[in-house]
matplotlib code that plots the C-alpha trace (Angstrom):
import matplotlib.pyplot as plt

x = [59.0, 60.0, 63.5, 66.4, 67.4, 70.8, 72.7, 75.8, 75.3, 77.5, 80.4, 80.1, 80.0, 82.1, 83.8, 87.3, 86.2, 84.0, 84.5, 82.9, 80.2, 79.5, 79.3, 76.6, 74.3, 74.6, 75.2, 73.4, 70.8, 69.7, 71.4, 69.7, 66.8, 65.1, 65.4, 63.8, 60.6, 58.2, 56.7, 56.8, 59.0, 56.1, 55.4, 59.0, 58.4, 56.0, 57.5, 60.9, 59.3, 57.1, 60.4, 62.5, 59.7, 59.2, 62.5, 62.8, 64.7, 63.3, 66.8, 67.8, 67.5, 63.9, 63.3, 64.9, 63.0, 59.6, 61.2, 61.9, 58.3, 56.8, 58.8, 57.3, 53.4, 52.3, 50.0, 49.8, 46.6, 48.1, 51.5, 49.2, 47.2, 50.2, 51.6, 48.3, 47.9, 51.9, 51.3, 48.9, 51.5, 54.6, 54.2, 52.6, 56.2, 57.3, 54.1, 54.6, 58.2, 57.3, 54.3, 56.5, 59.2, 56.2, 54.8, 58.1, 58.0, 54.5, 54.9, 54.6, 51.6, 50.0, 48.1, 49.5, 48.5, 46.3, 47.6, 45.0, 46.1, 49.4, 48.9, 46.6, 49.4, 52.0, 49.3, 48.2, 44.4, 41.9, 41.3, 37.3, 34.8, 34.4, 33.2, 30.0, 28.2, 30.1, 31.4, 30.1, 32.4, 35.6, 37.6, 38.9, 38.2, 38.4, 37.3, 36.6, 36.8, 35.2, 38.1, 36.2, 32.6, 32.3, 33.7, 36.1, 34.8, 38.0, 37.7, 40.6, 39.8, 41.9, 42.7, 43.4, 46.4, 45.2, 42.4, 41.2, 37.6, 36.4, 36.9, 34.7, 34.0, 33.7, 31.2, 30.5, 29.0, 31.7, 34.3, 34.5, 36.9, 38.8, 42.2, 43.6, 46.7, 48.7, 49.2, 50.0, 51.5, 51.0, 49.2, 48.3, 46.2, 45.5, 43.4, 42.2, 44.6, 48.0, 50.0, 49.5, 51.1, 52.9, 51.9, 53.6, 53.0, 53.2, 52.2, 49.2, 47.2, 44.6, 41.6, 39.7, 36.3, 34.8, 38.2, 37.5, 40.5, 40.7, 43.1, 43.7, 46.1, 49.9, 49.2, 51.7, 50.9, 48.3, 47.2, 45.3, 44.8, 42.8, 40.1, 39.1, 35.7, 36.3, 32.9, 31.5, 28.0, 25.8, 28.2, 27.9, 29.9, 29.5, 31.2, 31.9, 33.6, 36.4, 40.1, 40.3, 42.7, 45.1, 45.8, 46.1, 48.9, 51.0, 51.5, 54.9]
y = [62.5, 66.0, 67.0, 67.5, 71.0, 71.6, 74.5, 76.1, 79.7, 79.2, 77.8, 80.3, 83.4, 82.7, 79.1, 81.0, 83.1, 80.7, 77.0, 75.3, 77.5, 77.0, 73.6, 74.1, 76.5, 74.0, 70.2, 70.9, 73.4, 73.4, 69.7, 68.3, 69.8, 71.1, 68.0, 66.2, 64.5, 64.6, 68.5, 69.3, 71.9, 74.9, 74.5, 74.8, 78.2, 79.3, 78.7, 80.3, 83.6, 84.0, 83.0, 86.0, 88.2, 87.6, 88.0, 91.5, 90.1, 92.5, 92.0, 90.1, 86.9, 87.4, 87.8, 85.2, 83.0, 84.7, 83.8, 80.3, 80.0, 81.7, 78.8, 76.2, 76.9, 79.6, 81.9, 85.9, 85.3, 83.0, 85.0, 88.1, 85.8, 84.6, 87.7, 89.6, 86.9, 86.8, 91.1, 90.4, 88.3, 90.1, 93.6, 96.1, 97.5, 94.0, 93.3, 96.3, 95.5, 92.3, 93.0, 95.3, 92.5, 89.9, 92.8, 93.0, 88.7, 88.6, 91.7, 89.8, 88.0, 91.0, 90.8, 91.4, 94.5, 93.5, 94.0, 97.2, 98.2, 98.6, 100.4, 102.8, 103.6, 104.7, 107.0, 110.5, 109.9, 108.1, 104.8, 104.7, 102.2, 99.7, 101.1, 99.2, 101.3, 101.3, 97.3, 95.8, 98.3, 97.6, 93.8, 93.5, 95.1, 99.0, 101.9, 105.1, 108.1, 111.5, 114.6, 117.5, 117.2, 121.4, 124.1, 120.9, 117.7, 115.1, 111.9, 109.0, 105.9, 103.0, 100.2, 96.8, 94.8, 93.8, 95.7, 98.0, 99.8, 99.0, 100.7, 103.9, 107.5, 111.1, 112.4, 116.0, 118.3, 121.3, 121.5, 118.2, 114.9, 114.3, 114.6, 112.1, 112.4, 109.4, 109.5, 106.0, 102.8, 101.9, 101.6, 102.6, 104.6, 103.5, 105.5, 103.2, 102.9, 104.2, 102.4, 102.2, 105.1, 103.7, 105.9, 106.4, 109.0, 112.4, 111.8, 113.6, 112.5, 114.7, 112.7, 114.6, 114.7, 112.1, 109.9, 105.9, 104.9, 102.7, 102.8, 100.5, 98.8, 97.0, 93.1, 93.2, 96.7, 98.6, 102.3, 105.2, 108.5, 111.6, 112.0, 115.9, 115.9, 118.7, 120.9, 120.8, 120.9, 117.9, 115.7, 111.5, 108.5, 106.1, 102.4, 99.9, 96.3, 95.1, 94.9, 92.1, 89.6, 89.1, 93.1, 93.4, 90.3, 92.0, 94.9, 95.3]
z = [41.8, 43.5, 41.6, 44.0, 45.4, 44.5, 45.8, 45.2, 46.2, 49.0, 47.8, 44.8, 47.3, 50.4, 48.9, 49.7, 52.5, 54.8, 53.1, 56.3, 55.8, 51.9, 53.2, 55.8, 53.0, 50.3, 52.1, 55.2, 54.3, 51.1, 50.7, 53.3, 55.2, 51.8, 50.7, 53.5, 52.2, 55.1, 53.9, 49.8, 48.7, 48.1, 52.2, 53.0, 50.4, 52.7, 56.1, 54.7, 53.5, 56.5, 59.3, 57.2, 57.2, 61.0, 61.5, 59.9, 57.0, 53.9, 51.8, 48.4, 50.7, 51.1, 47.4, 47.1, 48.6, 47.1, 43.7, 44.5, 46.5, 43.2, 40.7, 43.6, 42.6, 45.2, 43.3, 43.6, 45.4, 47.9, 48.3, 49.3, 51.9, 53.3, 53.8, 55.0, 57.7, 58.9, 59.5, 61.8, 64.4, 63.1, 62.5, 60.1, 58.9, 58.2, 56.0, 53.9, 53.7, 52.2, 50.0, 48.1, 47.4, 46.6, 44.3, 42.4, 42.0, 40.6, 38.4, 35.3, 36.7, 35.8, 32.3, 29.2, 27.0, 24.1, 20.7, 20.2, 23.9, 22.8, 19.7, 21.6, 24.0, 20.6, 19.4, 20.3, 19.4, 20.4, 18.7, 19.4, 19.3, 16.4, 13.0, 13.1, 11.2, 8.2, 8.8, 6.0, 3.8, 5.3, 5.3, 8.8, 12.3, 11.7, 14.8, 14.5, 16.8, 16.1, 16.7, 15.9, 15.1, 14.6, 12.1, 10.0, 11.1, 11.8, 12.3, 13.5, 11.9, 12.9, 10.6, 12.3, 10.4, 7.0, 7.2, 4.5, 3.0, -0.1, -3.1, -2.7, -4.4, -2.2, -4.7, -5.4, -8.2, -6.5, -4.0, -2.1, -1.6, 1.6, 3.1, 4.7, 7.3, 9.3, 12.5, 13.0, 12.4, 8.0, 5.2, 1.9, -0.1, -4.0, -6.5, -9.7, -12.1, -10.1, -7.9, -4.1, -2.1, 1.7, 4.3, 7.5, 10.4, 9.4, 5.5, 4.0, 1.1, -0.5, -2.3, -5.0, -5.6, -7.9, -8.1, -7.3, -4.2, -1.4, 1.8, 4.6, 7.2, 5.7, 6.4, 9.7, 11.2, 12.5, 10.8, 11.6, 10.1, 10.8, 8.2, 7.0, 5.4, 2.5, 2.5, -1.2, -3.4, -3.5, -1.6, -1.1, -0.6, -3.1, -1.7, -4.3, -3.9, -2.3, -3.0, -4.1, -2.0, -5.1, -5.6, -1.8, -1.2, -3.9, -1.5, 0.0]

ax = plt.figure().add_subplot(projection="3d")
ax.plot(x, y, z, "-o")
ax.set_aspect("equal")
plt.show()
């Protein structure tokens, strides 16, 4: 069963001034003829938008009646077909006038930023393609982007929430290790045997050679930092396993 229109923008706006013509808006008009059962309320919509537009009628009345034809099922597709078809018999001017109310009403039709979208808009650097390469080393989704791949090679590696590499060693006979620096969102950085550091944007860490450590994403944020490769003799990577779930949940 179609719910009944009921209006009271008349008496609420001119009730004092124009009482006999409160009546009319909200008995008569909205009372009576959009009630009328012979066309369904997303027709009457359509007619109402297309009449004002005809008419010149571009104000808050016409959005008006593109919000209520919007709540009554008539799509952003639709809306802009309805609109493109009126210009044709009522004027170029009046079409543009329209199509930027109608643009203003399905706004928030428009799709929604994805979670990484969003982070990527907060941060300065790139977030990159998924670390494929080196997936089976991290738990959870992590991206990397190269910076600089002369003179200091920099890298922005991006941590997904809850995601963190394993437990790994920069080794190196001389020289060596890694620096890391956060330039977004946090997380943590642990070396065996001390307590987890928090990082936030802005704080450096600097890994030694040879010295077992892990970092990664805080279970309810995003995290990226830039990665400095420190030039040394006989360097490697050397991963090891996991964090284990238990150590990870007692993070903060």
């Amino acid at each position: 069963m179609t719910k009944k229109i009921v209006q009271t923008a008349g008496r609420d706006q001119l009730g004092d001034f124009a009482p006999q013509f409160a009546s009319l808006n909200d008995d008569i008009l909205f009372g009576q003829v959009w009630n009328e059962a012979t066309i369904d309320s997303k027709t009457r919509c359509i007619i109402t938008v297309v009449t004002l537009m005809a008419s010149g009628i571009t104000d808050s009345s016409l959005k008006y009646h593109l919000e209520n034809a919007k709540k009554n099922g008539v799509t952003k597709a639709e809306i802009a077909a309805i609109i493109t078809h009126a210009t044709m018999y009522c004027g170029w001017p009046k079409g543009w006038a329209t199509f930027n109310l109608a643009k203003e009403v399905w706004q928030e039709d428009a799709a929604t930023p994805s979670a990484k979208d969003q982070y990527q808009a907060s941060i300065f650097f790139p977030i990159g393609d998924p670390n494929d390469a080196y997936a089976q080393y991290f738990v959870g989704q992590s991206y990397l982007a190269t910076v600089s791949d002369q003179q200091v090679p920099i890298f922005n590696v991006t941590f997904e929430p809850g995601c963190r590499n394993n437990w790994h060693i920069h080794k190196a006979d001389q020289g060596g290790g890694q620096m890391l620096v956060c330039v977004g969102g946090r997380g943590y950085y642990q070396e065996a045997g001390k307590k987890a550091i928090e990082m936030r944007p802005g704080d450096v860490i600097h890994i030694p050679a040879n010295v077992k450590h892990w970092h990664g994403a805080a279970k309810d944020s995003w995290f990226s930092h830039l990665a400095f490769e420190i030039d040394g003799k006989n360097t490697s990577n050397e991963w090891l396993e996991p964090v284990s779930d238990a150590d990870y949940n007692q993070l903060a």
